[in-house]
C-alpha beads as a LAMMPS data file, in Angstrom:
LAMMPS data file: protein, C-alpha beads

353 atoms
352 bonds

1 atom types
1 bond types

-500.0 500.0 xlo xhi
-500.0 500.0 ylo yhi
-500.0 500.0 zlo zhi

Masses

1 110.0

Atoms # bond

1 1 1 318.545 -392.119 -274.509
2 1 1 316.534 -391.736 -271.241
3 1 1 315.420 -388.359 -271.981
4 1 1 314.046 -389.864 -275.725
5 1 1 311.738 -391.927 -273.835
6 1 1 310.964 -390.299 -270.947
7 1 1 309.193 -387.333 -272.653
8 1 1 307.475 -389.996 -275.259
9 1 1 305.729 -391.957 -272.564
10 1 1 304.795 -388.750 -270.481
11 1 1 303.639 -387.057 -273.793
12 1 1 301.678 -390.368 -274.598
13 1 1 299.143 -390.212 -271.725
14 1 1 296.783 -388.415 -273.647
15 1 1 295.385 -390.727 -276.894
16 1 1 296.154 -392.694 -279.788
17 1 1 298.046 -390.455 -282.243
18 1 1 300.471 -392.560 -284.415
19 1 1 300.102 -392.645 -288.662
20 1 1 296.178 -392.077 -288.107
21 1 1 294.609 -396.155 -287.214
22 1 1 296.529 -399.525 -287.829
23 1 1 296.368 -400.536 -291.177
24 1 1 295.645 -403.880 -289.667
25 1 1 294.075 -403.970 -286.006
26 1 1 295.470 -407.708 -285.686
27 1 1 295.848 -411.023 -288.182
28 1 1 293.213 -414.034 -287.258
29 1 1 294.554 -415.285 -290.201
30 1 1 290.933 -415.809 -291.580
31 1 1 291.493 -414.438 -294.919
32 1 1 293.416 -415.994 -297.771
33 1 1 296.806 -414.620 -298.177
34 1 1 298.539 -412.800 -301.844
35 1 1 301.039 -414.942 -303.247
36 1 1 302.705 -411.858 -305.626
37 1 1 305.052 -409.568 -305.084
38 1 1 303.664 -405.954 -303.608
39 1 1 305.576 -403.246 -304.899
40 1 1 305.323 -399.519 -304.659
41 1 1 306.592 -397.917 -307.965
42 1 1 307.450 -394.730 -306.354
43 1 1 309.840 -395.510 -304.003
44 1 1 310.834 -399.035 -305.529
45 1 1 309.935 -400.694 -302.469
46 1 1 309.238 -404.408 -302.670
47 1 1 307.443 -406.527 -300.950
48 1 1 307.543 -410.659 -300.778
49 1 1 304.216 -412.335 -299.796
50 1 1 305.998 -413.514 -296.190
51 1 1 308.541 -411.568 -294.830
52 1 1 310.208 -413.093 -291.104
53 1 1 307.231 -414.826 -290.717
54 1 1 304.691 -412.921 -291.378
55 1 1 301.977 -413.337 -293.852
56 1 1 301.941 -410.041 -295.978
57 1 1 298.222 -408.370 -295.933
58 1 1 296.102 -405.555 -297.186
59 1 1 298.025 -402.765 -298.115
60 1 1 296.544 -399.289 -297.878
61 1 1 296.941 -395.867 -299.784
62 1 1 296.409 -392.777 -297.560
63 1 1 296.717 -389.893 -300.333
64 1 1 296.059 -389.103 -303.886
65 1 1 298.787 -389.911 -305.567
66 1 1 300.859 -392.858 -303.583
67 1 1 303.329 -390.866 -301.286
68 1 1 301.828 -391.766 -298.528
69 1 1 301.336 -396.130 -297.442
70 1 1 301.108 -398.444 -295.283
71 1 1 301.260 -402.751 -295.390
72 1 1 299.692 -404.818 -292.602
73 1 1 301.380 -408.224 -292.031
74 1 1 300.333 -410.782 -289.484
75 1 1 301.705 -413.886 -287.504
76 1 1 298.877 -415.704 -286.308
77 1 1 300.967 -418.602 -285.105
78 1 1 302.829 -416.235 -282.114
79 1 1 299.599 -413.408 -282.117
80 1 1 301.468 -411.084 -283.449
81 1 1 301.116 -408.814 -286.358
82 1 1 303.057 -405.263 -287.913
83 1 1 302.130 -402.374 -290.134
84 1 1 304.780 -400.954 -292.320
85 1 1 304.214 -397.542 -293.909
86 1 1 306.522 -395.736 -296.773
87 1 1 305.582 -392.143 -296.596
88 1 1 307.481 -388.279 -297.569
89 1 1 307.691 -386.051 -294.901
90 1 1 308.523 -382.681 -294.521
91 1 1 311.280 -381.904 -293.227
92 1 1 312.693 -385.322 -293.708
93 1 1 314.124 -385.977 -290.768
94 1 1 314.188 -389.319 -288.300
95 1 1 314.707 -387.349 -284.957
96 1 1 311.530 -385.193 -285.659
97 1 1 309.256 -388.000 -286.760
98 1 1 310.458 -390.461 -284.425
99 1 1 309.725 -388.299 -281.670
100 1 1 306.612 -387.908 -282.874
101 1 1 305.909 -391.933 -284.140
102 1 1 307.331 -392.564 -280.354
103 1 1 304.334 -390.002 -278.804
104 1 1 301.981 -392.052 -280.308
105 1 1 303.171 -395.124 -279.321
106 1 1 302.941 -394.562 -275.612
107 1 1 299.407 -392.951 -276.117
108 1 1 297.971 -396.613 -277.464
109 1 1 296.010 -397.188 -274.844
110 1 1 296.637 -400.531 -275.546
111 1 1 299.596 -400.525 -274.236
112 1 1 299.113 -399.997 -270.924
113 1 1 301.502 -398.854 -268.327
114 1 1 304.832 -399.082 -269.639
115 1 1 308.061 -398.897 -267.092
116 1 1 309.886 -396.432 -268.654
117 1 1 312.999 -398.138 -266.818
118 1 1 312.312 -401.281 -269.539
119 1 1 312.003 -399.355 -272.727
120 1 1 315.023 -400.240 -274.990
121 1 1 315.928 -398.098 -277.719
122 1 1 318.762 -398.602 -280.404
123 1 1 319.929 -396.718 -283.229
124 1 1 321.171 -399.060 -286.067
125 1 1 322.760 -398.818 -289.088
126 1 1 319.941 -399.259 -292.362
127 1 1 319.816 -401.672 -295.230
128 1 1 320.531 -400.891 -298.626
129 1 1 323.515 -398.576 -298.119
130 1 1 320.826 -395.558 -296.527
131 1 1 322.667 -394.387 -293.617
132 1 1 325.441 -395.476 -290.845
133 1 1 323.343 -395.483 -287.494
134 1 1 321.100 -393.569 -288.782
135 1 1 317.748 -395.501 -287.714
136 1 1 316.262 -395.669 -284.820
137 1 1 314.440 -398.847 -283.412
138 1 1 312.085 -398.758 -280.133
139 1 1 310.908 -401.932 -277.900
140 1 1 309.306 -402.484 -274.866
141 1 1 307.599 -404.825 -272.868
142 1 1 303.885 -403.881 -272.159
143 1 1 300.861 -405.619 -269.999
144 1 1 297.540 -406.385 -270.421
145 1 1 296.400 -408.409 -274.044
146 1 1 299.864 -407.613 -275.464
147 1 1 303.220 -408.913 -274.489
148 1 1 305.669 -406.327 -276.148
149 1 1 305.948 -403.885 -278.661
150 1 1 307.710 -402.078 -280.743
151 1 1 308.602 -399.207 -283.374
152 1 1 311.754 -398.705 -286.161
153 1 1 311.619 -395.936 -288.001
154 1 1 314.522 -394.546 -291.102
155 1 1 315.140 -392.904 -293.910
156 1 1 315.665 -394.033 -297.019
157 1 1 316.598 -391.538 -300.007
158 1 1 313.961 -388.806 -299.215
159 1 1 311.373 -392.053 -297.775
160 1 1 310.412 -392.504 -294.327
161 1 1 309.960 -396.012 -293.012
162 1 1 308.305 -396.774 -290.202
163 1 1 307.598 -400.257 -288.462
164 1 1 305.312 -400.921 -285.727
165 1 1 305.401 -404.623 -284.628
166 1 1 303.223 -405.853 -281.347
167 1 1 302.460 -409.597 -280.029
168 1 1 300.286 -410.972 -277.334
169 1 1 303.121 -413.797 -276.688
170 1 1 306.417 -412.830 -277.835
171 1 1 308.772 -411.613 -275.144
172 1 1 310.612 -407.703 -275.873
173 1 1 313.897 -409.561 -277.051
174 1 1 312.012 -411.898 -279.555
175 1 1 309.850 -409.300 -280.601
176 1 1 312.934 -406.826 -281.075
177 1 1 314.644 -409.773 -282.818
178 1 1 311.808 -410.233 -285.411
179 1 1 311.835 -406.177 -286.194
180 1 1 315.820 -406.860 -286.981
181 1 1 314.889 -409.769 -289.248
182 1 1 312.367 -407.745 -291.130
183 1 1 314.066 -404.343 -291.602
184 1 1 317.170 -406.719 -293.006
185 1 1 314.533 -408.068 -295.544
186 1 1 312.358 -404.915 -296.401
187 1 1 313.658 -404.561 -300.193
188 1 1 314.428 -400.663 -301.094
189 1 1 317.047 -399.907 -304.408
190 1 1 320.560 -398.961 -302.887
191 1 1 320.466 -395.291 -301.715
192 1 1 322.092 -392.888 -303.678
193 1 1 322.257 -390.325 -300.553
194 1 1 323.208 -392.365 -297.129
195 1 1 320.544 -390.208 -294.242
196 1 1 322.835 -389.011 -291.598
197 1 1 323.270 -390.602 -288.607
198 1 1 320.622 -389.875 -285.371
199 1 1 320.489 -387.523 -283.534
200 1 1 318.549 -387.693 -280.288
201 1 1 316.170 -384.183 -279.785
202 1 1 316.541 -382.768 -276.508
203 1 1 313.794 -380.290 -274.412
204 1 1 314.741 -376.508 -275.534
205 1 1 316.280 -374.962 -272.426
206 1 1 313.732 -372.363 -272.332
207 1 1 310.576 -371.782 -273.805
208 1 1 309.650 -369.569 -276.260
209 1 1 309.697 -366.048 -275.191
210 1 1 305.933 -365.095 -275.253
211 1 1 304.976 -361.330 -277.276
212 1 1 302.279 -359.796 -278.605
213 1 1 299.730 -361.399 -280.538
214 1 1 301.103 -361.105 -284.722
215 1 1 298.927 -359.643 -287.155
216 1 1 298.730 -360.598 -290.789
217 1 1 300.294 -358.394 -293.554
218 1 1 297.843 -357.513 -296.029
219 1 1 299.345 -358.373 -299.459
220 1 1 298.908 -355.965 -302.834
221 1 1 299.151 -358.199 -305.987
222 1 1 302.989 -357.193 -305.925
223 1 1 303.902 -358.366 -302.803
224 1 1 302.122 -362.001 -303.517
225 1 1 304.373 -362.152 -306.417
226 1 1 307.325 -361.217 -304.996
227 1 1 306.876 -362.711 -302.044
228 1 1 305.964 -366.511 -303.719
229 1 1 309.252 -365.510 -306.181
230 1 1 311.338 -365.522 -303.172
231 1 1 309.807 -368.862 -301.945
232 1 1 310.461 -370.351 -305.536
233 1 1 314.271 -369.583 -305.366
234 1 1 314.749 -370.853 -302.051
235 1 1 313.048 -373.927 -302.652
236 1 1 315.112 -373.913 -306.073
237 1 1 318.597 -373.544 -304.106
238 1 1 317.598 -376.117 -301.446
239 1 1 317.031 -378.237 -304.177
240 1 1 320.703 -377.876 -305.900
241 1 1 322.624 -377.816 -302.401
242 1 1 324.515 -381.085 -301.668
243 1 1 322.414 -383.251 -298.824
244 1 1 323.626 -382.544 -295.372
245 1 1 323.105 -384.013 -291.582
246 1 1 319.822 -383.732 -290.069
247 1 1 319.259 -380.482 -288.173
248 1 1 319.970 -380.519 -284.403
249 1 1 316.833 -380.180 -283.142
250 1 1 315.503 -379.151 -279.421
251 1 1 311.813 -379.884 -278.094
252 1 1 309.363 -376.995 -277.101
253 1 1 308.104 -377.791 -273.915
254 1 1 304.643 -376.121 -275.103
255 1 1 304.587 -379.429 -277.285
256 1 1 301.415 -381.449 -276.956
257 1 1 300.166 -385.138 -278.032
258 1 1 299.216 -383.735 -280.681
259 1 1 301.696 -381.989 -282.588
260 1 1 305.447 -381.124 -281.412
261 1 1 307.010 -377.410 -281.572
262 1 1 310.954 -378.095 -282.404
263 1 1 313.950 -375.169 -282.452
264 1 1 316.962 -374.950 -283.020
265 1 1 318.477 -373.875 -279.533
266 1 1 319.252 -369.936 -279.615
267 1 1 317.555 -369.551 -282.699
268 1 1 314.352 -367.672 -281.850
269 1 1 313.231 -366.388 -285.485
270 1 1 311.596 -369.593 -286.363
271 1 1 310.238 -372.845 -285.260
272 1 1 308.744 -375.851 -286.637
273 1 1 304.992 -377.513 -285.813
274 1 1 305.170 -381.560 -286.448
275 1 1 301.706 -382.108 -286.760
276 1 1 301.082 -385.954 -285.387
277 1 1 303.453 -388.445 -287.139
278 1 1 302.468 -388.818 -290.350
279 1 1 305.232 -386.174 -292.292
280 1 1 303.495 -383.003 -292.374
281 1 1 304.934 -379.427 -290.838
282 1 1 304.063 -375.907 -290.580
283 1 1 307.479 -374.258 -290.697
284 1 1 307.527 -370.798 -289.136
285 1 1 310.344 -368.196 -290.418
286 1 1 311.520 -364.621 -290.399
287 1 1 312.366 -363.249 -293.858
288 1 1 313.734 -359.591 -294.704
289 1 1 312.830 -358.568 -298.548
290 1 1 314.931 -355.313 -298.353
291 1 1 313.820 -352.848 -300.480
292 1 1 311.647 -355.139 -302.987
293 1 1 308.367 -354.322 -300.691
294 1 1 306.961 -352.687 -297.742
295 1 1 306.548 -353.530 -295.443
296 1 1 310.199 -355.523 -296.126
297 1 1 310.193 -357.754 -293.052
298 1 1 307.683 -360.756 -291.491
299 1 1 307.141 -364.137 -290.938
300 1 1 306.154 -366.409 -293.522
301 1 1 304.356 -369.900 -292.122
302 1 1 304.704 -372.986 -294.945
303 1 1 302.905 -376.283 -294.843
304 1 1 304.506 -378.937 -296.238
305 1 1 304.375 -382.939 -296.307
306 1 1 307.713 -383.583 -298.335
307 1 1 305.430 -383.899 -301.518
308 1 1 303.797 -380.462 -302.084
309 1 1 304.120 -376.947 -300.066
310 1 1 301.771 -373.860 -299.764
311 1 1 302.701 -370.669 -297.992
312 1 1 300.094 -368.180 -295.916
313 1 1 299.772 -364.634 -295.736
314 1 1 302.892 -363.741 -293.381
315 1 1 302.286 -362.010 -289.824
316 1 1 304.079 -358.812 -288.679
317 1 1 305.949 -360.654 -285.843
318 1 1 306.449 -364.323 -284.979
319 1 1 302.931 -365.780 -284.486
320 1 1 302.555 -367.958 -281.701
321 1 1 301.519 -371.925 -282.248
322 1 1 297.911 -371.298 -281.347
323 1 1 298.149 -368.603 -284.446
324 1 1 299.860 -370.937 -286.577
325 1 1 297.673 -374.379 -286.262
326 1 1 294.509 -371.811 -286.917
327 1 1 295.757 -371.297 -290.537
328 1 1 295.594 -374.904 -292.410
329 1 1 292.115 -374.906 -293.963
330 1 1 291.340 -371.711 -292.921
331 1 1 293.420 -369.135 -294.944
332 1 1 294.081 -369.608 -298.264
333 1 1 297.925 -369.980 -298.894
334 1 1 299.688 -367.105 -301.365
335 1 1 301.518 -369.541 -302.888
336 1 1 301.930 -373.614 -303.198
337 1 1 304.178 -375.849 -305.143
338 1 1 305.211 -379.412 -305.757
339 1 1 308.527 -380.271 -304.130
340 1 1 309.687 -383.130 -306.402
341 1 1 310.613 -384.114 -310.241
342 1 1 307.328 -385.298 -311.141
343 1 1 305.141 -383.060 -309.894
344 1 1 306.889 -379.963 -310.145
345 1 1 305.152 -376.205 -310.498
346 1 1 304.125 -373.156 -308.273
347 1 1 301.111 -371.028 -307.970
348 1 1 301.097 -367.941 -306.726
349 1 1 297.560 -366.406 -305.529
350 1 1 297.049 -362.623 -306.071
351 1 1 294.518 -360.200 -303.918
352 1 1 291.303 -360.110 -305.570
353 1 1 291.353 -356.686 -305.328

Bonds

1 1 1 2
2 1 2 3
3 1 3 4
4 1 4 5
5 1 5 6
6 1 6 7
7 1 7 8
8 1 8 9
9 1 9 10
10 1 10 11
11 1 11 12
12 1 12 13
13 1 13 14
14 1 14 15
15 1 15 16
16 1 16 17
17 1 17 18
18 1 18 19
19 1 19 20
20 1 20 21
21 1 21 22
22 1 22 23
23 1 23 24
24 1 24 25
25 1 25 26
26 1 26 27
27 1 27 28
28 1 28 29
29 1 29 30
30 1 30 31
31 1 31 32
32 1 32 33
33 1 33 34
34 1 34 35
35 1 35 36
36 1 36 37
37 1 37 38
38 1 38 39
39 1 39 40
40 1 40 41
41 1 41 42
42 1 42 43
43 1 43 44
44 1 44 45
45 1 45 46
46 1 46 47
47 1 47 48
48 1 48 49
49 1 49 50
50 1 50 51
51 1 51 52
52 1 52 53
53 1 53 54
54 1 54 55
55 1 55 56
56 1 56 57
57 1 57 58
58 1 58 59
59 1 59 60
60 1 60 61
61 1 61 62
62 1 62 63
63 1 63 64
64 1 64 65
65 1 65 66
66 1 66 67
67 1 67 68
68 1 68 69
69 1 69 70
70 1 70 71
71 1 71 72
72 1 72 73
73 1 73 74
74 1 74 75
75 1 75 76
76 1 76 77
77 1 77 78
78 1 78 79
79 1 79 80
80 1 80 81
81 1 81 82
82 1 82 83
83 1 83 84
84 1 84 85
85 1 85 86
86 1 86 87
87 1 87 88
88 1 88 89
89 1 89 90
90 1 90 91
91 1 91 92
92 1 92 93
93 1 93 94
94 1 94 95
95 1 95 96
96 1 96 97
97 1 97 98
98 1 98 99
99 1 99 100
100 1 100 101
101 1 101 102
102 1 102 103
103 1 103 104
104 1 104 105
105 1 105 106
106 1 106 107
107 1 107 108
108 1 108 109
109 1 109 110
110 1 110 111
111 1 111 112
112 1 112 113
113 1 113 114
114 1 114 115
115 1 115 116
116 1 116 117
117 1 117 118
118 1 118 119
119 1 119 120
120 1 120 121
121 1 121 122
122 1 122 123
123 1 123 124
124 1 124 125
125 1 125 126
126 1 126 127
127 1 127 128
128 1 128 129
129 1 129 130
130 1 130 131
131 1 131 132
132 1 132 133
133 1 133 134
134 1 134 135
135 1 135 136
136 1 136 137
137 1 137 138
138 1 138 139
139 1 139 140
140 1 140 141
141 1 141 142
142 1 142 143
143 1 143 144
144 1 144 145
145 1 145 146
146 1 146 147
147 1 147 148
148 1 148 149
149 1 149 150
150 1 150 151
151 1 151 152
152 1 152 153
153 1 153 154
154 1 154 155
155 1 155 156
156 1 156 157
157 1 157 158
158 1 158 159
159 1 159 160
160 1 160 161
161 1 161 162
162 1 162 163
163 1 163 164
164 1 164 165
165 1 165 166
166 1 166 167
167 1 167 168
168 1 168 169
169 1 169 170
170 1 170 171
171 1 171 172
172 1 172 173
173 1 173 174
174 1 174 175
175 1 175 176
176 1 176 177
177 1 177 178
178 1 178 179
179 1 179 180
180 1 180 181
181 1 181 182
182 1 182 183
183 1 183 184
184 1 184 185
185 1 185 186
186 1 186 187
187 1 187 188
188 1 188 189
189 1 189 190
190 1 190 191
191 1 191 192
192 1 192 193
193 1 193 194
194 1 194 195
195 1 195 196
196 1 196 197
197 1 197 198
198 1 198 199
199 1 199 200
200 1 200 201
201 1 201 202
202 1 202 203
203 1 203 204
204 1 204 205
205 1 205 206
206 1 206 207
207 1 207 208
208 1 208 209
209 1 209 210
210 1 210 211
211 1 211 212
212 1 212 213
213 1 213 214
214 1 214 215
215 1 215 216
216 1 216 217
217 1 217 218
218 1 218 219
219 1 219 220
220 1 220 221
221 1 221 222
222 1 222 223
223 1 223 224
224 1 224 225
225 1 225 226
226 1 226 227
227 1 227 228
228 1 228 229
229 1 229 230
230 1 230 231
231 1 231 232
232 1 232 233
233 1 233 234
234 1 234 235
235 1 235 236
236 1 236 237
237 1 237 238
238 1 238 239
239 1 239 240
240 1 240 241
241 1 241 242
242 1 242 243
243 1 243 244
244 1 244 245
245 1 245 246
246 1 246 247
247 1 247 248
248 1 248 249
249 1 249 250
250 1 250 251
251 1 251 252
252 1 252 253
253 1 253 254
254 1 254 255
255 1 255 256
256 1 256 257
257 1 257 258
258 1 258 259
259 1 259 260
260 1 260 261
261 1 261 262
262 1 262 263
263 1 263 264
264 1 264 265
265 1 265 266
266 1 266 267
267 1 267 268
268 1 268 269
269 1 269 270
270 1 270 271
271 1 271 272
272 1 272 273
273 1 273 274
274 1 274 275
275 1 275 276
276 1 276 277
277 1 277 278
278 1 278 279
279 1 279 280
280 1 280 281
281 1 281 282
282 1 282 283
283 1 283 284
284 1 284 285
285 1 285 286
286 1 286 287
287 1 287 288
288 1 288 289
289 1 289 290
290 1 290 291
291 1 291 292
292 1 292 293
293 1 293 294
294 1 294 295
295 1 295 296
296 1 296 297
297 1 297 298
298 1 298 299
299 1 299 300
300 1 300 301
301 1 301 302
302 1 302 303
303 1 303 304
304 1 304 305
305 1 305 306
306 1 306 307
307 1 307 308
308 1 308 309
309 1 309 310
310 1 310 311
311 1 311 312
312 1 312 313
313 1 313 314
314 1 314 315
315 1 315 316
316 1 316 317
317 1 317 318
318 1 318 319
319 1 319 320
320 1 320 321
321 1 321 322
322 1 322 323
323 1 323 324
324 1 324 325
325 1 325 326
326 1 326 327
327 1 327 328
328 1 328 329
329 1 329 330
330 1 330 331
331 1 331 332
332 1 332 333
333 1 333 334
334 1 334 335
335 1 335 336
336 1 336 337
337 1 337 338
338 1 338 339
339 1 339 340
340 1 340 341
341 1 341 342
342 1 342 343
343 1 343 344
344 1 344 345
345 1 345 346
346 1 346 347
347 1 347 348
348 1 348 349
349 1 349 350
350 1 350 351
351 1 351 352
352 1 352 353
């Protein structure tokens, strides 16, 4: 897997990107510790108050409505401490996100200079019946006020977990041993859909061919409709179709710390933005409406974080990235919808006029 890490630690030179901050910066061990179990109703995760020798800690909500958290646990005894978040992502897939998890990694300053020639990664197979090598699990040695560190990340019926373990005395091999330990004890229900096995993403063999700048397509109130009707059923259809492998992805080499631009190689009608690591995408694809509306063909872009979606006015030709990170908070989507049983239902935004 030279190339995985390779392009994480050169990509990583540029800041701090991964999940937002720590949910824990590191354990003194000053405050008194919860003696309950932590659970997260959502996924059914559970959580003990000491888990491979760490003392569970604060736990931490990052959305609205619990799709989206993170657990700190410390070891004060060895200087070492973890985060582990539980989180949807869209599209739900471990190459993506652990490309983008690994970016961030090699940005911590913290970390210093990292020999890329010592950075160890595995895939392994997950607990609770989710998936036959289907995780993937980083370590490395690191200098400076740490002594190694590390990052697991896997799927887990629709979930993403992610681990990030560091210590200022543990070694790489007892460090990597603890993440083992503690993945084999993070409690999940048995997965009713095993995640399919990894699937390591490769730089595209070409970039994207540049053309003109898109324009947006003016909507009428028709072509909103029809257009967020279309969206509906495929999301509908997705929904119904029997899980398959992950996609096979290849890495834009206009990708920056910041986000990631992923293709499928030879496919040039689409593309996908990863925007940092923490599950949400701006997916970028052609559609062709036929004779329901003129004009009948574009480009549709769709934000989504695994929990909800919305969908912007579409452009005329494939917009480029610069076009399509302008949009989020910017334009005001035709069309958004929740992606799962409970929160279910689409709006479709007409022209005012």
């Amino acid at each position: 897997m030279q190339n995985f890490h390779r392009f994480a630690l050169t990509l990583g030179l540029a800041g701090a990107l991964y999940g937002g901050a720590p949910v824990v910066a590191e354990d003194n061990g000053s405050a008194a510790r919860p003696v309950a179990t932590w659970s997260h109703d959502r996924s059914g995760l559970t959580l003990p108050a000491a888990l491979a020798g760490f003392e569970r800690g604060d736990s931490e909500q990052f959305d609205e409505d619990g799709y989206n958290i993170g657990i700190a646990f410390g070891d004060p005894a060895t200087g070492s401490w973890a985060d582990l978040y539980i989180y949807r992502a869209a599209p739900a897939s471990v190459a993506v996100w652990a490309d983008r998890a690994a970016a961030g990694m090699f940005a911590n300053p913290i970390l210093g200079d990292v020999n890329v020639n010592a950075v160890k990664v595995t895939r392994f197979t997950l607990p609770n019946r989710a998936g036959e090598k289907s995780g993937l699990r980083i370590v490395t040695p690191t200098k400076g006020d740490l002594t190694a560190s590390g990052l697991a990340l896997w799927l887990h019926d629709g979930w993403l977990v992610k681990l990030r373990m560091s210590s200022k005395t543990l070694e790489a091999a007892a460090l990597e041993a603890r993440m083992v330990q503690f993945i084999s004890l993070v409690a999940l229900p048995d997965a009713a859909h095993p995640a399919p096995g990894f699937a390591e993403i490769a730089d595209c063999t070409a970039p994207m061919a540049p053309g003109k700048r898109a324009r947006p397509i003016k909507l009428d109130m028709t072509g909103s409709i029809i257009l967020g009707a279309m969206l509906k059923v495929a999301r509908d259809k997705e929904a119904e179709a029997p899980a398959g492998g992950d996609a096979v992805w290849c890495r834009d080499t206009a990708s920056q710390p910041q986000f990631g631009i992923y293709r499928r190689e030879g496919q040039a009608d689409h593309y996908l933005i990863a925007l940092g690591d923490s599950g949400t995408s701006l997916w970028v694809k052609a559609y062709d409406m036929g004779p329901l509306m003129k004009p009948s063909k574009g480009f549709l872009v769709t934000q989504s974080n695994g929990v909800t979606e919305a969908a912007y006015p579409p452009f005329d030709r494939l917009p480029t990235p610069q076009q399509v990170l302008g949009l989020p908070g910017r334009v005001a989507p035709i069309y958004s919808a929740g992606l799962l049983e409970e929160n279910q239902g689409t709006t479709i935004t007409v022209p005012s006029n």
